[in-house]
C-alpha positions as CSV (number, residue, x, y, z in Angstrom):
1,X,-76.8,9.3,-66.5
2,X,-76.3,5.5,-67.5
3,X,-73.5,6.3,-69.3
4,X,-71.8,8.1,-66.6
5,X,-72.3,5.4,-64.1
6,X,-71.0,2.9,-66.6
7,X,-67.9,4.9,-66.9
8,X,-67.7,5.1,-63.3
9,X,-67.8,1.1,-62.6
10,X,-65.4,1.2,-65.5
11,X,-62.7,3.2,-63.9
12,X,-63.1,1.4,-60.7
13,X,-62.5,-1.9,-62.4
14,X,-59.4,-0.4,-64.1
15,X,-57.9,1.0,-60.7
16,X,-58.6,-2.2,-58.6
17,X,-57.4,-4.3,-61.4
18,X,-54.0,-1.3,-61.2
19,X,-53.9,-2.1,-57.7
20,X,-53.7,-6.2,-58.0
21,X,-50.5,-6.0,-60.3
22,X,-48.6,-2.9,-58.3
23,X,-49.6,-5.3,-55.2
24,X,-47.9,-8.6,-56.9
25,X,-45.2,-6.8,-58.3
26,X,-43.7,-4.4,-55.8
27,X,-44.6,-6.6,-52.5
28,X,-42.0,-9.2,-51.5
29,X,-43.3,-12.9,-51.9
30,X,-44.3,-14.5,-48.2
31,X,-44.1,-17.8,-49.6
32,X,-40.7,-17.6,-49.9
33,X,-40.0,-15.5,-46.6
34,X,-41.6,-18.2,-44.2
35,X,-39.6,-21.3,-46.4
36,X,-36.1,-18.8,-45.3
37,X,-33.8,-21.5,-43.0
38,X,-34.0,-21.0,-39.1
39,X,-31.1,-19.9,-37.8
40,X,-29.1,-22.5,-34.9
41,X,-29.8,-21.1,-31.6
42,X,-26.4,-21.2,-29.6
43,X,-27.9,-23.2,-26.6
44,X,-28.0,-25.9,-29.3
45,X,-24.5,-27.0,-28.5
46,X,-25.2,-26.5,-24.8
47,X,-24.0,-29.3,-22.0
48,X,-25.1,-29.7,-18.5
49,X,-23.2,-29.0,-15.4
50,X,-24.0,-29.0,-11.6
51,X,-24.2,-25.8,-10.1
52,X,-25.1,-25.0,-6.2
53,X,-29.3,-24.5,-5.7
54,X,-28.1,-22.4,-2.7
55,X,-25.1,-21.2,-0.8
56,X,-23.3,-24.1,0.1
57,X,-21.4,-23.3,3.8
58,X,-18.1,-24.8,4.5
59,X,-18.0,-28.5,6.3
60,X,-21.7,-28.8,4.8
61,X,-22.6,-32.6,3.7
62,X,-23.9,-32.2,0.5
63,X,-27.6,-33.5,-0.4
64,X,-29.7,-33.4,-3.6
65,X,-31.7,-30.1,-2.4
66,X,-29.0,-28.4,-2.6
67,X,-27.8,-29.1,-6.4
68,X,-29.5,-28.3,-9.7
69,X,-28.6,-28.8,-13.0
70,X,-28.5,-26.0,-15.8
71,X,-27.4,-25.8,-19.2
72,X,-24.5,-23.9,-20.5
73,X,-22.6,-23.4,-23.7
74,X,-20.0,-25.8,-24.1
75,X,-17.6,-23.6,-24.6
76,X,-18.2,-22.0,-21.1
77,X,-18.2,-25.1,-19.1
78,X,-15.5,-25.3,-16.3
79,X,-13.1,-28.2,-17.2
80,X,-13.9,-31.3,-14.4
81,X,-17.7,-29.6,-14.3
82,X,-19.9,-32.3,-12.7
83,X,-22.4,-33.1,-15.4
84,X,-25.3,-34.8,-12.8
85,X,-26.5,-34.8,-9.4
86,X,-26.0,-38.2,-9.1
87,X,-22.3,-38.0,-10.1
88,X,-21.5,-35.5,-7.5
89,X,-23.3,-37.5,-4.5
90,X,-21.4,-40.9,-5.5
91,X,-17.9,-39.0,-4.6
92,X,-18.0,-41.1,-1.8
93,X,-18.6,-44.4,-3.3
94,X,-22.2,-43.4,-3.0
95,X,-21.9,-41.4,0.1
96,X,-22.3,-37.7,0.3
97,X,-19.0,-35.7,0.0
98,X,-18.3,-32.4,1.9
99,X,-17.8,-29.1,0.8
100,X,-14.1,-27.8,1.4
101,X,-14.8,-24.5,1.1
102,X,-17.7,-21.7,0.7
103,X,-19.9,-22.6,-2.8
104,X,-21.9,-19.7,-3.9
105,X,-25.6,-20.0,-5.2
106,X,-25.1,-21.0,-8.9
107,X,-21.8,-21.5,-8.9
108,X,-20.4,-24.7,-10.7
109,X,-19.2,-28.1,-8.5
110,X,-15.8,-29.0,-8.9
111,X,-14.1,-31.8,-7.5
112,X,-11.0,-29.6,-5.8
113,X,-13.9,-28.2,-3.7
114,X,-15.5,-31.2,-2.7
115,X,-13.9,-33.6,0.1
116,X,-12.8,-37.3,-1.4
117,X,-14.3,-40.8,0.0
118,X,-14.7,-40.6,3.6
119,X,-13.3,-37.5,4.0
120,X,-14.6,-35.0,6.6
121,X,-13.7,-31.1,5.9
122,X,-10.0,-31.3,6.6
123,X,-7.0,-28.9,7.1
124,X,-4.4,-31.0,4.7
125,X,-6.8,-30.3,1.7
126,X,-5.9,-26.7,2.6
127,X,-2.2,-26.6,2.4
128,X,0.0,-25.2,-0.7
129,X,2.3,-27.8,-2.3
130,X,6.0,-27.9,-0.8
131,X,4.2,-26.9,2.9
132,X,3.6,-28.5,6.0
133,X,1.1,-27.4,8.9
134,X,2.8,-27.0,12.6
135,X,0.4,-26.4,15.3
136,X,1.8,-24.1,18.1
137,X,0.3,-23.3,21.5
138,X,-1.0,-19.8,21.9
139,X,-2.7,-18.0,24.5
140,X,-5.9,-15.6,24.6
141,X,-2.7,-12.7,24.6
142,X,0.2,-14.5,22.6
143,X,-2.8,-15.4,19.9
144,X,-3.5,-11.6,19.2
145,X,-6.7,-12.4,21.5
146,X,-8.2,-14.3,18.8
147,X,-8.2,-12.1,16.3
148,X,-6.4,-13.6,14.1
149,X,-8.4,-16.3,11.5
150,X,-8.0,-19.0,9.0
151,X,-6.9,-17.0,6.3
152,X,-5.1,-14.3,7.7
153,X,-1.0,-13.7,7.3
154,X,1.2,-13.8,10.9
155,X,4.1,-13.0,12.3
156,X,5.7,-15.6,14.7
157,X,7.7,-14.0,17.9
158,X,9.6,-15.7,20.2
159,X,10.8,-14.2,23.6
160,X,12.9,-15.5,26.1
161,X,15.0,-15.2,29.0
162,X,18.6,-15.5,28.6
163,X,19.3,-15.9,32.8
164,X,16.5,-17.9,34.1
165,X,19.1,-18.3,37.5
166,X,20.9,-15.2,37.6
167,X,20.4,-12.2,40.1
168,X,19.9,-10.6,36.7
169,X,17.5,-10.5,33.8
170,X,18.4,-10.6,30.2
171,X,15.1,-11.0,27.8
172,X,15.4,-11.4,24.4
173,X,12.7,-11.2,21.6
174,X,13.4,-12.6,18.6
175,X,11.1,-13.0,14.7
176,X,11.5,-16.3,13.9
177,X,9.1,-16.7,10.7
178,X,7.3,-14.1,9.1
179,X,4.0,-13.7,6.7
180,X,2.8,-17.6,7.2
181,X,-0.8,-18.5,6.6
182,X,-3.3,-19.5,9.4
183,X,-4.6,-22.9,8.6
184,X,-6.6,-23.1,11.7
185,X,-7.4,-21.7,14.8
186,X,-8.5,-24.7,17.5
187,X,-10.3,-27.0,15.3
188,X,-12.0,-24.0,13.4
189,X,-10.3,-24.4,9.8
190,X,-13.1,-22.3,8.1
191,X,-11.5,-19.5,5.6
192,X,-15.0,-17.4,6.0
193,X,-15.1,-17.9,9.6
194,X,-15.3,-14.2,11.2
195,X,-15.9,-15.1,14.7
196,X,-12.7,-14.1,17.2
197,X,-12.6,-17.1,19.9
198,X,-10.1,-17.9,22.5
199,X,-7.6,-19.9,21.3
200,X,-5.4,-22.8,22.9
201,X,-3.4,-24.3,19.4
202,X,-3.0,-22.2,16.0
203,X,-1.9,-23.8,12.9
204,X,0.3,-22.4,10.3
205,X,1.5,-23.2,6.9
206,X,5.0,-22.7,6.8
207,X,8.0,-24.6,5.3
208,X,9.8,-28.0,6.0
209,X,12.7,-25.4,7.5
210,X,10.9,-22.9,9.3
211,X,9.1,-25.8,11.1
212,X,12.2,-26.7,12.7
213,X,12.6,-23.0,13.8
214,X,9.0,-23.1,15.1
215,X,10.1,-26.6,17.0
216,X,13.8,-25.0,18.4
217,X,11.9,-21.8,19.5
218,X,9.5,-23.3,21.2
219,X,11.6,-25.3,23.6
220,X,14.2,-22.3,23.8
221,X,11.6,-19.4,24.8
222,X,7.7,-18.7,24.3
223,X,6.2,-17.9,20.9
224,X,3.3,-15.2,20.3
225,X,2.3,-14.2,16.9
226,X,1.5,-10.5,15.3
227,X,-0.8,-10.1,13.2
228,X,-0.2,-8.4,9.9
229,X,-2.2,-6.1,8.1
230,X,-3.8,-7.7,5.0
231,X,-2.0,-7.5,2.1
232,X,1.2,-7.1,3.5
233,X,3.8,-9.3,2.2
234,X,7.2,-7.2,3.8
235,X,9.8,-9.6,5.0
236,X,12.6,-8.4,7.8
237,X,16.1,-9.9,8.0
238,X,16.2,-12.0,10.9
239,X,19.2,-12.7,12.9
240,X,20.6,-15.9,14.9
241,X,19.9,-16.0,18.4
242,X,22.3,-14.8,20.7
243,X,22.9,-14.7,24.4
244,X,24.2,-11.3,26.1
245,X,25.6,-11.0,29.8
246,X,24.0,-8.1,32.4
247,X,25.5,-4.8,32.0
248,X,24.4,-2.6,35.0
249,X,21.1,-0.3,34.9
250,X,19.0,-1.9,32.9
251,X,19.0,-0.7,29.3
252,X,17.4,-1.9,25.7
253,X,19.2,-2.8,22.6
254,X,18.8,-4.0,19.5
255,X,21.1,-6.7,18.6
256,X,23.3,-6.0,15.6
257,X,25.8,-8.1,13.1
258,X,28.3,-6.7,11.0
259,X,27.2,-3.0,11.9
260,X,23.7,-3.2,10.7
261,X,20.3,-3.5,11.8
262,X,19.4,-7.4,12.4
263,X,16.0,-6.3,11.9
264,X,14.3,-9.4,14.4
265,X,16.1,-9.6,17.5
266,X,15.7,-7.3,21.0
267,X,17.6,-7.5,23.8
268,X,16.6,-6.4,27.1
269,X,19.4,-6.4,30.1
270,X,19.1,-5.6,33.9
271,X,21.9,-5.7,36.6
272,X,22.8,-3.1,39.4
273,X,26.7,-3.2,39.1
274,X,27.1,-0.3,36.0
275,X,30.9,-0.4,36.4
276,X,30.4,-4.2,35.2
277,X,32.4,-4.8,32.1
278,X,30.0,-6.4,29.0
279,X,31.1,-10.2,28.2
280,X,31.4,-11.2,24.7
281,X,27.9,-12.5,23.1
282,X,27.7,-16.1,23.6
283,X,26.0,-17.7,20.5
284,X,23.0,-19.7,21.6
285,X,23.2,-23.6,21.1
């Protein structure tokens, strides 16, 4: 019986003594797995830009509650990024500068959307380069009864009557510009404005030129605007004004040069003498 025991413990010895070398040899050394370099995390080479805390309305003086700083890659910073809260509030030599447009929570602060010292929310940082704003009176009816917005694409119509002291009445509706930008409706220059008012004034961005059209056709007849759908960019050939004499039973027409289509101009004329011969168009000064 000793002797079998003793074999026993033997064997035992042998295996666990087995076991220590398979264990040394065939598992990988720890050691030398934790000493292994760290890789870089990416956020390493991060820099910090402003970003909005929370949506940021139009015409909004900005305050420190409403900034916070976060980190980003550098690589996906916005160029001009504001880099602290306190560089954004000293826009205006230390003042508070005003948001130009709608800021979205967490969306970065850039100087084109922020107004410049002493600056209030202001229609001139709205307009493209090469443009002009021309205010024109409108009417709850000639101002598509407020329906149409900062942002939104018009159609300017003039209409007019070619024999204000006649027996008769020639009316003439002409396009005068076409697809121009609303700047402002009133004093309301908001782009994210949705609420349809009454208006008195609307301003449009428009060209040097067609703001002399928009002057002339306002003292010549009264201007209205039609408002295009969005997206639509279509542009109609539009014709000089021109005068007509009455004709007899009233009748419409559309004006036309060389044989075609003018594509802007209508011409109304009433009389009561048909047998009346048609004068020659008289072009208008």
């Amino acid at each position: 019986m000793r002797l079998v025991t003793i074999g026993s413990l033997g064997a035992s010895v042998a295996l666990g003594l087995g076991a220590i070398i398979v264990a040394r040899v065939a598992l990988p050394d720890t050691g030398k797995v934790q000493a292994a370099p760290v890789a870089v995390s990416p956020m390493a080479n991060a820099v910090s830009v402003v970003v909005a805390a929370r949506d940021i309305a139009y015409g909004a003086r900005l305050d420190a509650g409403q900034l916070k700083l976060i980190q980003v890659p550098r690589d996906a910073a916005p160029a001009n990024a504001f880099t602290s809260v306190a560089q954004v509030l000293a826009q205006d030599h230390g003042g508070a500068p005003v948001a130009l447009t709608l800021i979205a929570a967490r969306e970065p602060l850039l100087p084109a959307k922020l107004s410049g010292p002493g600056a209030r929310p202001s229609v001139a940082a709205e307009i493209a380069p090469g443009m002009r704003a021309y205010a024109i009176g409108v009417t709850d009816i000639s101002g598509v009864g407020g329906h149409a917005l900062p942002g939104d694409h018009v159609d300017v119509v003039m209409m007019r009557n070619l024999t204000p002291d006649g027996p008769h009445k020639v009316l003439q509706s002409q396009l005068v510009v076409q697809n121009v930008r609303v700047l402002g409706v009133d004093l309301n220059a908001d782009p994210t404005s949705t609420k349809a008012e009454k208006p008195s004034t609307t301003t449009l961005e428009v060209s040097v030129k067609d703001a002399q059209k928009l002057a002339i056709a306002a003292e010549m007849g009264t201007l209205s605007l039609a408002l295009r759908p969005l997206g639509s960019s279509d542009v109609e050939a539009v014709a000089e004004v021109a005068s007509a004499a009455p004709r007899g039973p009233s009748h419409v027409r559309r004006a036309r040069s060389g044989g075609a289509p003018s594509g802007g101009r209508i011409t109304i004329v009433e009389g009561e003498n048909s047998a009346a011969p048609a004068a020659s168009p008289k072009p208008a000064a």
